[in-house]
N, C-alpha and C positions, 0 to 999 in steps of 0.2 A: 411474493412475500417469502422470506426465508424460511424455510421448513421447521428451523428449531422454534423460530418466532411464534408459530403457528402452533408449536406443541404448548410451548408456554400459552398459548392465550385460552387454547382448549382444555389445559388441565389446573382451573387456580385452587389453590391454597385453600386449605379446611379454614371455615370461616371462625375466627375468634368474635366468640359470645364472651355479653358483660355476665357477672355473677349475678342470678338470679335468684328469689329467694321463695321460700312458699308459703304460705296461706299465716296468717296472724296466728290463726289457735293451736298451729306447729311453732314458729317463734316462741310465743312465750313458755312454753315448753322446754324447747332446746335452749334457751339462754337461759332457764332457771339454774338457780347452784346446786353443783353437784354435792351427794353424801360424802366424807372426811373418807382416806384410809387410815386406816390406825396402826401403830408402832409400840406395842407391849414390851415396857423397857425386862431387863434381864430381871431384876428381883423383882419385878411385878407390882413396884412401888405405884410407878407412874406410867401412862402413854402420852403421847403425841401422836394429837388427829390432824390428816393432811388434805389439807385443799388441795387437788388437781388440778390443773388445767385441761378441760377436758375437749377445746377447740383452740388450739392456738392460731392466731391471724398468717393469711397464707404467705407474707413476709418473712416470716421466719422460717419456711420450707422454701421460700424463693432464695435463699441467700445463696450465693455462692459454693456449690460442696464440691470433695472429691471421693472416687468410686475407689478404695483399694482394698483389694484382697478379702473382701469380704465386711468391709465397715466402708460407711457412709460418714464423713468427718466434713466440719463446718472450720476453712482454715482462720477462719477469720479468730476463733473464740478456742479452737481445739474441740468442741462441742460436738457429740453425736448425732446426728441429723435426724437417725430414728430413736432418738429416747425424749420420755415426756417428763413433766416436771411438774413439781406442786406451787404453790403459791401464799401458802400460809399457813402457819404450824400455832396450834394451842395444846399448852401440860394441861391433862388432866390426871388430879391425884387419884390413887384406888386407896381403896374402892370406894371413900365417897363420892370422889367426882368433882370434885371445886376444880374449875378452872383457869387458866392464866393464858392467855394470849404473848406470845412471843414475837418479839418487834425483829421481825425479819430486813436486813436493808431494802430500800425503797425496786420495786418494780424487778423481787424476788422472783426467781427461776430455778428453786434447790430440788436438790435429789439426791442420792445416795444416803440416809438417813442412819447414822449407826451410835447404837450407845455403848459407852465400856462396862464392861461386864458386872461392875459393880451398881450401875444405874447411874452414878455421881455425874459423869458427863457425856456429851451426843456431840459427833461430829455429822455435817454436810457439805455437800458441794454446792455453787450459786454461780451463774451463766452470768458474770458479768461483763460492761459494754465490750472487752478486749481480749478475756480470758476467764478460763475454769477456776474459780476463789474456793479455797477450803477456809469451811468455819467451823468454831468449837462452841459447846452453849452448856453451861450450870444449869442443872435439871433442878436446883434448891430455888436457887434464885430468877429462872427462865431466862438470864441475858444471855445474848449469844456475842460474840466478834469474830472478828475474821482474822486471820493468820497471815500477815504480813508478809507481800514478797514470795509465796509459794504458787506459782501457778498449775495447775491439774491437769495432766495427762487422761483421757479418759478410753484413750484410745482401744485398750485392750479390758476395758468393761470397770470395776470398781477401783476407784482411786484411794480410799483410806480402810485401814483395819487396824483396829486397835491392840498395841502391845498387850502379852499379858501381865504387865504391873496396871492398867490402867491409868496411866498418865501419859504414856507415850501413843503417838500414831505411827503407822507406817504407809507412806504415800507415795503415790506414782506422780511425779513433776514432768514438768517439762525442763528439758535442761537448760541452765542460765547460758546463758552467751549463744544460744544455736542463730546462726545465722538465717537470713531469706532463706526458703527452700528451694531447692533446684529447678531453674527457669526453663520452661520447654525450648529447642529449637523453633525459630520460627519456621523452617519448612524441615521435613526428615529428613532424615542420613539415610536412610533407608527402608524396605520393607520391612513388616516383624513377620516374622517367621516360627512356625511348628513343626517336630519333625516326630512322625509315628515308624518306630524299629520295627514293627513285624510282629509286637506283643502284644497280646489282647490286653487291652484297659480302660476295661467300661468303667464310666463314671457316674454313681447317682441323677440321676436329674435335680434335686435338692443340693446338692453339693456346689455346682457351675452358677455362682451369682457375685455379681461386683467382682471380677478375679482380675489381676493385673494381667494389660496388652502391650507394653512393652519396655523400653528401657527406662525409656523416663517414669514413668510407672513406677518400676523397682524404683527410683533414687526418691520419688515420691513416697513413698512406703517405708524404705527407709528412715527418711524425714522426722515424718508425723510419728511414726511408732517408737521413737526413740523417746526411752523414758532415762530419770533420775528416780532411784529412789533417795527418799530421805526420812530420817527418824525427827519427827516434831514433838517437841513440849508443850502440851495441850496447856500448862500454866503458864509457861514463859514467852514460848511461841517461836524459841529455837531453834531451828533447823540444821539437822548433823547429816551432810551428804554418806549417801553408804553407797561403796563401788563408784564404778563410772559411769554414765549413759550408755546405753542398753536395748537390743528389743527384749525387751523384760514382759513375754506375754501373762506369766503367774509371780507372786510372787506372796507365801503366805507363813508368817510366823509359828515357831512349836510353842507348842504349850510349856515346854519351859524358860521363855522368852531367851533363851541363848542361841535358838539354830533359826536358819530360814529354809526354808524350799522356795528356791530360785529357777524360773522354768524362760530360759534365753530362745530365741528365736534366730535362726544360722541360715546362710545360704545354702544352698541356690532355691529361690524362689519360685513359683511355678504360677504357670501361665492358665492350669485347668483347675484349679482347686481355692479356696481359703487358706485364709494362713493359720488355721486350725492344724490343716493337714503338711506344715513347712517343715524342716527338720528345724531340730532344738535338741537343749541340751539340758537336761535334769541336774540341775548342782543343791546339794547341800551346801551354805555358808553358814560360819559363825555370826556372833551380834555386830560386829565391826566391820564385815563385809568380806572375810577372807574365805577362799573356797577350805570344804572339809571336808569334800569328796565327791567327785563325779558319779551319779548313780547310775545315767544311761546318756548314750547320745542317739537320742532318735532320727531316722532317715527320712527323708521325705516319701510321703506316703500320699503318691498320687496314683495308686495302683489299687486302693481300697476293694474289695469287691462290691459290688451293690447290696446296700441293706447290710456291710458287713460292720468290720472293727481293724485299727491298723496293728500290723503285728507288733512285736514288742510292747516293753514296759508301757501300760496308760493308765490316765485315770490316778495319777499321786494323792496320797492326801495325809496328814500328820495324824496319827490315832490320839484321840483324844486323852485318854486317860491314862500314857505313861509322857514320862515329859520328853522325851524326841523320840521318834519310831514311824517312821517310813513305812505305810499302806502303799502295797499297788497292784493292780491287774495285769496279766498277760490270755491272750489266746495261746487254745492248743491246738486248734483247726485256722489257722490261716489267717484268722480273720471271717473266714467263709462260712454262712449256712450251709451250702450246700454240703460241705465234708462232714462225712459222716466218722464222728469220734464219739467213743466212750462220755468223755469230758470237753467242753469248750472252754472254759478260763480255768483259773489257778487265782488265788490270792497270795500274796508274799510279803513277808515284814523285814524291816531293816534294824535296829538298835544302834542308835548312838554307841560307841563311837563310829559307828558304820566302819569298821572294819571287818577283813572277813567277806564272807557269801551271805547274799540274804536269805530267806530261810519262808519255803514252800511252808503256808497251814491249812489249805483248803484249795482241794478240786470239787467243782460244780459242774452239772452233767448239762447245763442252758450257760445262754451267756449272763453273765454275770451285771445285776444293773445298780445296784444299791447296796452299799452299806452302813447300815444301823447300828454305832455301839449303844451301848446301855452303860448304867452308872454302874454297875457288875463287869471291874475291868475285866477280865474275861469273853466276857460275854459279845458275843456281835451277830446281829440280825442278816441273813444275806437275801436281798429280793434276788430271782434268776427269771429269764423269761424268755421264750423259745416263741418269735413273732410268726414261725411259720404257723404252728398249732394254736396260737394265740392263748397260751397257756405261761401261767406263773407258778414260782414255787418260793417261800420262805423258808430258810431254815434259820437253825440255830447251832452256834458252833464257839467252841472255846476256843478261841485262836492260841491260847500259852498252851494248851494241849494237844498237839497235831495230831496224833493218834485216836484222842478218842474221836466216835463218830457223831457228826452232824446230826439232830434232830429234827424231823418234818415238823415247821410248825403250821404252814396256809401251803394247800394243793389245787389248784382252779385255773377254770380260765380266767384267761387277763381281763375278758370281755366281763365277767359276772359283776352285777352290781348289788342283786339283792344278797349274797352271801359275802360280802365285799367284809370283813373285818374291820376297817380303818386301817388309820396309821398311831405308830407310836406317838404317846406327846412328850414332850424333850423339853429339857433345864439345861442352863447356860453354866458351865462349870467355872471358877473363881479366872481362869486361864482365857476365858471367852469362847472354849467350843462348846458343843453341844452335843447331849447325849440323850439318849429314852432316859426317863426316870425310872426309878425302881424303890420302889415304899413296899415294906414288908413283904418281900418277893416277887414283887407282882410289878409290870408297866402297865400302862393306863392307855386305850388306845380310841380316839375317836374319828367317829367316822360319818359318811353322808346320810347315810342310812335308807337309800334306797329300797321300796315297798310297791306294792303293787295301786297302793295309796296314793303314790307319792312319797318325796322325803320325808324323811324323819330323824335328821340328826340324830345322835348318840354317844355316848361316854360309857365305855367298858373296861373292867380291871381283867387283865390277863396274869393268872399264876403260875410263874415261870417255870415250877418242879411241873405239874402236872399237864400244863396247859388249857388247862380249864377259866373258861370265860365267866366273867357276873357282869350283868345289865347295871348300874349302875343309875343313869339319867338318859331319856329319851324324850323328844322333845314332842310336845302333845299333837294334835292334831288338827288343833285349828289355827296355829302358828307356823314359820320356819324359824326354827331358834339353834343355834350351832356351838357347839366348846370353843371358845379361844383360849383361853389358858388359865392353870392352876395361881389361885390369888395365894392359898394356904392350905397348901396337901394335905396335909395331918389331919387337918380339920373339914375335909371333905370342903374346901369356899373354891369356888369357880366362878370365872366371869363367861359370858354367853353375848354372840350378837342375834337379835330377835326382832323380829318383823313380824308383822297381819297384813292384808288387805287393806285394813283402815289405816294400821301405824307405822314410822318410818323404823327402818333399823335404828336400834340402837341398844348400848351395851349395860348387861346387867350383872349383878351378883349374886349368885345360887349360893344355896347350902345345903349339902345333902343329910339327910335325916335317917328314919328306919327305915327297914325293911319291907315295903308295900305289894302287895298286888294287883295291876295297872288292870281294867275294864277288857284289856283283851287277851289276861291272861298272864301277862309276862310279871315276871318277877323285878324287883328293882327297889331302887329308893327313895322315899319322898324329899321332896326338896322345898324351899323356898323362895324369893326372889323379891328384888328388889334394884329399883333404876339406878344404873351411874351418870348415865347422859341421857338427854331431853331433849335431843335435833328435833326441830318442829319438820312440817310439811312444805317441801317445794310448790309442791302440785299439785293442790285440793282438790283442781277438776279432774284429777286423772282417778279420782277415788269414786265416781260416777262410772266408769270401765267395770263391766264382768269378764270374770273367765270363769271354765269348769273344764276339767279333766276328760276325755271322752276317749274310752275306750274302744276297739273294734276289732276284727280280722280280715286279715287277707284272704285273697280267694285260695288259698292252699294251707288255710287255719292259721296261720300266724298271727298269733296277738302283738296288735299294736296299738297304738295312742297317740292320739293330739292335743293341742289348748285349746279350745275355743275361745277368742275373744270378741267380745260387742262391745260397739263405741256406747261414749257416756248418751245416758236416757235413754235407752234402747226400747222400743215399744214392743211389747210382747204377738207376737202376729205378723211381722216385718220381715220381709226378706231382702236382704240387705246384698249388695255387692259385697263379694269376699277376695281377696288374699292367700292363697298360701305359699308361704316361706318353709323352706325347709334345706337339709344338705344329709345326702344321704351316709352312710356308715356302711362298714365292712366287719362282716360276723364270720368266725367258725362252726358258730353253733346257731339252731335258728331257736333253744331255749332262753341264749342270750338276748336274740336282736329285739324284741319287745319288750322288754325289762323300763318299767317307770323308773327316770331319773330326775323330775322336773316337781314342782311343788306349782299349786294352784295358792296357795296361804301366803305369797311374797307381796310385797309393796310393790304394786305396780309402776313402774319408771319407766321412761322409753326414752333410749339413746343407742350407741354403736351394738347390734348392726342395722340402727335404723327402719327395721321392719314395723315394727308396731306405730308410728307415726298416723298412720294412715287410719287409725283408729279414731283420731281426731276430726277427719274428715267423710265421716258412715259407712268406714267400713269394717266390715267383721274381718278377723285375722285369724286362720285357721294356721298354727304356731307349729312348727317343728312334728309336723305328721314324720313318724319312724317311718324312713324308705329305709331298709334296711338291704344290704345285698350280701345273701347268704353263700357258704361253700367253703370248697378244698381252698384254701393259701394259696396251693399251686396254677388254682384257672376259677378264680373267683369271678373275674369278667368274664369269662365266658358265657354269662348267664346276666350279666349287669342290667342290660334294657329291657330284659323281660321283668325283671322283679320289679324295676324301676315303674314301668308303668302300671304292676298289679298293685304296686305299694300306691302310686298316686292315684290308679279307680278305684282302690278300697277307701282311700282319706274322701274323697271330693260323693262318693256316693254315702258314707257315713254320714257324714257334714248335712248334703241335701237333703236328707233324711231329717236332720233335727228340726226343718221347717223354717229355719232362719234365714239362710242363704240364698241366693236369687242364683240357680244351678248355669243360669245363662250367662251370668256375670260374671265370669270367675276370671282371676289371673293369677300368674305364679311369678315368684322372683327366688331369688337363690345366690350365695356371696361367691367366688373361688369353686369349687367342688360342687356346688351349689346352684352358680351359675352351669356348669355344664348342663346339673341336671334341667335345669329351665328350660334351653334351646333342646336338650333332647326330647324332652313331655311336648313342647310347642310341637316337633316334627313327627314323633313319632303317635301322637292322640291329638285327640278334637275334646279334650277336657277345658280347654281353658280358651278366653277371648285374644288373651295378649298376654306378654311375658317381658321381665327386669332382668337379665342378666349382666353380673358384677363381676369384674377380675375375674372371669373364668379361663380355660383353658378350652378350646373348641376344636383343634386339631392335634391327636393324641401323636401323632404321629412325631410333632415338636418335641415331644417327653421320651425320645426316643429308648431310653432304659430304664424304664418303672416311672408306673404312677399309684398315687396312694399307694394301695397294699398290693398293686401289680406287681408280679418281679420280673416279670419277662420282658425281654428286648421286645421290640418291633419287629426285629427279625427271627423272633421264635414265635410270636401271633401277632404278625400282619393283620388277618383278620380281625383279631380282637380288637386292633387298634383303630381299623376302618371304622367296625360297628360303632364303637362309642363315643364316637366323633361327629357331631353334626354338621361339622363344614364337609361332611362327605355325605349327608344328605338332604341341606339346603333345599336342595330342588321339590322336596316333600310339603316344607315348611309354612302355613297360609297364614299364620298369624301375626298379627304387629310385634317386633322385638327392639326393644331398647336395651343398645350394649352401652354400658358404663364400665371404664375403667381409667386406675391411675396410670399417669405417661412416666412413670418412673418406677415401676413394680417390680419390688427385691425380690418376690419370691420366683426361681427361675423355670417352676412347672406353670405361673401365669403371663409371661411377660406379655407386655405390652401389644406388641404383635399379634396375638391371639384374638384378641377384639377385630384389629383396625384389618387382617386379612381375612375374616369371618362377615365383616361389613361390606368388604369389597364380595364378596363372593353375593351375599343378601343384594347386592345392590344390582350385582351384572346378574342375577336372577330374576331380577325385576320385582322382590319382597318387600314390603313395607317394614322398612326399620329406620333405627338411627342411632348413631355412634355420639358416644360424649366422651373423649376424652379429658380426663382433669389434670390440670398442670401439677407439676411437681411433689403428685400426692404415690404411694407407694401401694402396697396390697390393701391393707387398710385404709380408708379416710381419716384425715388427722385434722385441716384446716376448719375454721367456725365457715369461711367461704365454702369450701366444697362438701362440705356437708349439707349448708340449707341448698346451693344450689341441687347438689344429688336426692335433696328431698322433694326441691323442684320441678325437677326431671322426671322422677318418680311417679306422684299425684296428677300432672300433668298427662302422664302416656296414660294412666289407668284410668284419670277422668276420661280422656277422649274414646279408649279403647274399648274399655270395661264399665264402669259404670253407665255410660249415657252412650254405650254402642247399640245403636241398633238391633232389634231380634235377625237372630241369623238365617239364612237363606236355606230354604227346601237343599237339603242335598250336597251341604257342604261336609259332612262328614269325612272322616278319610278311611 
């Protein structure tokens, strides 16, 4: 017989399985309706609540896509392959709350949701059968229609943004007349080819995903990225082409509806990066499309350093509160952490008529991440953040006064949560940007309110001379209740979304009162409250579910915490099979790494990432135990599998301690980061029966230039890279493992490969495992299909393995 014949017969084809689905009391569950997002129009008149789609059918991930440069496009529709979509939109007025149901067209797929500034009108995007449809909707009247003849580009992320007159859009098209797009040869012309000069240029491991492999590629890219814009009459429904087709990767109106920033996309394309990182070209134009001034022509910047910023101008953005005035960043180190400089950015402003040199008004001693104006034109917040230290810095700085000096206003690490101030809350100015508010000196800043409790949302007035903080509203103790936005400042009205255990979210209207003294001391003000909406309960039986908070330490005193959860009817005395889920974290500090950020007082739901399901089926879910991994920035893994496994004997010996848990039963599962740690607790302890690992990463050695908050090549710790790798220690590993992951996984520190060569290795080890790969699903799971199947596959391995396994044998320990 012929040898290849013979290869063929002895190695066939991974068997395709039908979609499977799991147990009834998980279905009805997972097909229940999802809670609404909400859309707080700009004057705070009205929102619209949006139905997601929170499993779309795996047809629509099966359809035809292409991979370039960093997007995933559906050519059939122009359609983003990874963006999701709502389903149906209801006004609700504030703050009573009367409702109206909006007559979306039939077998609605909208997204991009935007109102003009004034509240009057909301446009959207709708995935219909052939193409991307822009529509416009009367917020008085809720009718919506669609805009005629304009089809959406969505290529380069948001397609409309509203003029600031408020009656016009400005929209990225697709251009009329473009022809087929460029047809592959049927066989190549040739190899593709790479060529490395002898310069070092490492590149992220985050960076290298979906990037074009060769020529046809570029004319593909070309293609699809080619936008029109066009100026539409949200009454008429008009369409004024401005310029020509374009790779127009930005493109965003000044506040004084006469200029644009135009950000063009130019060759030469590159083969290692996203087209984030392409060269382009920064233009200022006027309203009728004429250039009025080249600001920068940025170079291609495939030279990034790791974890760095590309040099020159980035980061554009028009200041809100004069009407044209060009913001932008530059580096003064390279790009590089590692150079050490006095100052890392600069901030630079430009003035209409952009003539002249732009004009330095702030150096910052971190890189520079966020800017904050305030309704104090003046005024501008700057976050900075130095990720080796894992530390942040706000200031405060008059940009019209470059001389005088910046103000410390927040000094901490990035990591702290229980001293975490919030963020500014922001008003949408008559022009459509947005800025901090400012009522009698002060912004108002809210936040999650992290406590050793648990959450406790918050609302705080910050006075800008002194900087002196007042508690304002904090949310009690037996709720999670959070700020969304001011209804009527003046008047201290706010609207809140608020949840219990018993009750589902939904949104209320406060009013803040006197001055009070709260039970544990703190100062603030009384409020009142009152419902705007009345979403009932999906899920009654899930209101039978407990949790509680449980606190504990590691064996080297670090305070940590997990949830405990017991399925519905839990009989007190029962030692249940357990679960823990968890993904561990990376600390500078180890005062940070146990810091409570979770709330026991939420509505319980269970959906993505799926872990809590299993609560339906008896078993306890010991939720997000802190593995924390502490240390220097510079050799944080050096130390990752010792903490990893202190962090999971201190979680699972707590846990057996509460007397619940059946300590024999136990399994662990974990997503991405998460998954690693699974397969390394399976190999490296005798904690656990069996293990779920998801889209992990198993051999670090793939992520060859940083992972997480690694910064070092594999060739500056090899070792590091061996240790934290379990496909390099397989051979240790006696536990049953089920690897799941998607055959299509955009993120490039999990690809797909990571599983299916971690299986082979389990396999020629002679390990009990098993691989599922899921068709056409990405890092996350998206399809209603591979979701119940991965629920299936789930309850399935831990039934066999963990629950109804056998007591284990004298002397299996490792």
């Amino acid at each position: 017989m012929n040898a290849l014949l013979l290869l063929f017969i002895a190695c066939p084809a991974f068997p395709q399985l039908s979609y499977q689905k799991p147990p009834k009391s998980v279905l009805d569950v997972l097909h229940a309706p999802p809670p609404p997002d909400a859309s707080v129009s700009p004057t705070r008149e009205r929102m619209i609540l949006a139905t997601p789609m929170k499993y779309p059918p795996i047809a629509e991930l099966a359809e035809p896509m292409l991979k370039l440069a960093g997007v995933r496009i559906i050519p059939r529709t122009r359609r983003l392959q990874t963006s999701g979509y709502w389903t149906a939109y209801r006004l609700v007025e504030l703050p009573g709350g009367g409702e109206r149901a909006i007559e979306l067209p039939p077998n609605a797929k909208v997204s991009g949701l935007a109102w003009s500034a004034d509240s009057k009108r909301f446009a959207f995007a709708n995935i219909g059968p052939d193409s991307v449809e822009l529509w416009v909707g009367d917020a008085a009247s809720a009718k919506v229609r669609r805009v005629a003849g304009v089809r959406l580009n969505p290529f380069f992320g948001a397609t409309a943004a509203w003029l600031p007159d408020r009656r016009r859009l400005l929209v990225r098209a697709v251009p009329d007349g473009q022809g087929a797009p460029p047809a592959g040869d049927a066989a190549p012309k040739g190899p593709s080819a790479q060529d490395s000069t002898g310069q070092k240029t490492p590149s992220s491991t985050y960076e290298v995903r979906d990037v074009l492999k060769n020529p046809h590629d570029e004319e593909l890219f070309q293609n699809y990225a080619a936008t029109q814009l066009l100026i539409i009459d949200a009454e008429t429904g008009a369409a004024t082409p401005l310029g020509k087709p374009d790779l127009y990767a930005g493109v965003s109106p000044a506040p004084d509806g006469k200029h644009l920033l135009v950000t063009t996309i130019r060759r030469p394309f590159s083969y290692m990066t996203t087209h984030d990182r392409f060269p382009r070209e920064i233009d200022v134009w006027d309203h009728e499309g004429r250039l009025v001034r080249r600001v920068a022509s940025v170079p291609l910047a495939d030279q990034v350093p790791i974890w760095g910023v590309r040099t020159g101008p980035r980061e554009f953005e028009w200041r809100p509160t004069e009407p044209a005035t060009l913001v932008w960043l530059e580096a003064l180190d390279g790009g590089d952490w590692n150079t050490q400089v006095p100052h890392r950015d600069r901030i630079l402003l430009h003035r209409a008529p952009f003539s002249g040199e732009p004009v330095e008004v702030l150096r910052v001693r971190d890189r520079a991440e966020q800017l904050w104006w305030t309704e104090r034109p003046e005024l501008v917040l700057v976050r900075t953040g130095d990720e080796i230290k894992h530390w942040t810095r706000t200031l405060a700085a008059n940009v019209d006064d470059p001389k005088s000096a910046p103000r410390l206003v927040w000094d901490m690490s990035s990591d702290e949560a229980y001293r975490h101030p919030g963020y500014p809350v922001f008003k949408v100015l008559p022009s459509g940007f947005y800025v901090a508010r400012v009522d009698d000196g002060a912004i108002h800043l809210s936040g999650a309110g992290a406590s050793p409790e648990g959450r406790r949302p918050f609302l705080d007035r910050l006075e800008l001379a002194t900087l002196a903080t007042e508690r304002l509203w904090r949310c009690d103790r037996s709720s999670l209740e959070s700020f969304v936005a001011w209804l009527d400042a003046p008047r201290g009205v706010f609207m809140t979304r608020r949840e219990t255990p018993d009750d589902p979210p939904n949104f209320y209207r406060r009013a803040l009162g006197k001055k009070v003294q709260a039970p544990e001391g703190e100062a603030m003000r009384s409020s009142s409250i009152d419902a705007i909406t009345r979403m009932p309960d999906p899920t009654p039986q899930l209101r039978r579910i407990t949790k509680r908070l449980v606190r504990y330490k590691r064996a080297d005193g670090l305070d940590l915490s997990f949830t405990l959860y017991l399925p519905p009817d839990y009989k007190e005395g029962t030692k249940l099979p357990a679960i823990v889920w968890a993904y561990p974290l990376d600390y500078a500090d180890a005062k940070m790494a146990g810091q409570v950020t979770t709330s026991t007082h939420t509505f319980t739901t269970l959906g993505w990432p799926l872990h809590l399901f299993p609560l339906l089926e008896g078993y306890a879910i010991i939720d997000n135990p802190l593995m924390p991994v502490v240390g220097d920035a510079n050799k944080i893994y050096d130390t990752y599998l010792e903490q990893l496994v202190a962090g999971a004997q201190a979680a699972v010996d707590t846990a057996a301690g509460l007397g619940m848990i059946d300590r024999d039963r136990l399994g662990v599962t974990g997503h991405s980061h998460g998954g690693l740690m699974t397969v390394n607790l399976l190999a490296h302890t005798d904690l656990f029966r069996a293990g779920v690992a998801r889209s992990g990463a198993y051999n670090r050695t793939l992520t060859a230039f940083g992972f997480q908050n690694e910064r070092r090549t594999v060739w500056q710790a090899p070792d590091v890279y061996l240790k934290v790798s379990p496909f390099f220690h397989v051979d240790k590993l006696t536990e049953p493992l089920l690897l799941i992951h998607g055959d299509m996984d955009v993120n490039p520190g999990t690809i797909s490969m990571q599983s299916e060569k971690l299986f082979e290795a389990l396999k020629g080890n002679g390990k009990t495992a098993r691989l599922v790969m899921l068709p056409f699903e990405s890092h996350g799971y998206r399809s209603l299909e591979s979701t119940e199947h991965a629920l299936y596959e789930l309850l399935a391995w831990f039934d066999r393995h963990v629950k109804n396994a056998p007591p284990r044998a004298a002397g299996t320990a490792k």
